[in-house]
C-alpha positions as CSV (number, residue, x, y, z in Angstrom):
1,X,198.9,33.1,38.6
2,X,196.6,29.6,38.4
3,X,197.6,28.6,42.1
4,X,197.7,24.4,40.5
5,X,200.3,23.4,38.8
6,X,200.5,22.8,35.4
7,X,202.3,19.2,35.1
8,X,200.3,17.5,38.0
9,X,197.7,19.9,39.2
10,X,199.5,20.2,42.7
11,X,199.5,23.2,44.7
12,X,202.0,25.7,44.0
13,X,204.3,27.9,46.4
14,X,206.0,31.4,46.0
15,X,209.2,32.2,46.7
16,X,212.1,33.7,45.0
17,X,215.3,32.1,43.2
18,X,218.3,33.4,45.6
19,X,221.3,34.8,44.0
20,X,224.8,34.0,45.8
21,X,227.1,35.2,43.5
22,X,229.0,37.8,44.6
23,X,228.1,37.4,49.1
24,X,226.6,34.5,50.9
25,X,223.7,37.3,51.7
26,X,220.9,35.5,49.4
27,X,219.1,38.5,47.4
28,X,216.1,38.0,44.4
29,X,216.7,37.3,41.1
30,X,215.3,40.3,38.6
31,X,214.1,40.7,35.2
32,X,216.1,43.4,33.1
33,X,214.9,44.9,30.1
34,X,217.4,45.1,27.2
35,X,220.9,43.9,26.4
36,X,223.1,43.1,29.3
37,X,225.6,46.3,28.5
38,X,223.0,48.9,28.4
39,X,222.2,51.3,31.0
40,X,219.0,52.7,32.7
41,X,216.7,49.6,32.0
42,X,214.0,48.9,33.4
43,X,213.7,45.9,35.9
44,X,211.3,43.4,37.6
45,X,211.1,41.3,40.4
46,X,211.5,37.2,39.5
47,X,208.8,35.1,42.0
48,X,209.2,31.5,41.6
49,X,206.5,29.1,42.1
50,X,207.8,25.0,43.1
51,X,205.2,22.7,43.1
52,X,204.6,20.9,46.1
53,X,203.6,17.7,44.8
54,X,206.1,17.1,41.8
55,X,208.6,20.4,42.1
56,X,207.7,21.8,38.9
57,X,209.1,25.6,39.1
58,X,207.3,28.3,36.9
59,X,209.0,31.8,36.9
60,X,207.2,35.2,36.6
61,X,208.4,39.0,36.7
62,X,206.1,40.8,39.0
């Protein structure tokens, strides 16, 4: 991950997209692998990056 963002060359910041669904307890987003209604897939963690300058955000699975 190029640590400059792409639109404005501004610095970029991780975090993590929170998912409050279900609770009010924020949890991370994840990458599955597949179709929603299959089981035993594979997963990844989503990191976000927001840029500070111009609050671009570029998602990755980790």
């Amino acid at each position: 991950m190029n640590n400059n963002c792409p639109k404005c060359e501004g610095k970029m910041v991780k975090g993590y997209i929170a998912d409050r669904t279900y609770t009010n307890i924020p949890k991370k987003q994840a990458w599955t692998e597949g179709d929603k209604a299959r089981t035993g897939r594979k997963s990844k963690d989503v990191a976000a990056y927001c840029c500070e300058q111009c609050g671009y955000i570029e998602l990755y699975a980790e």
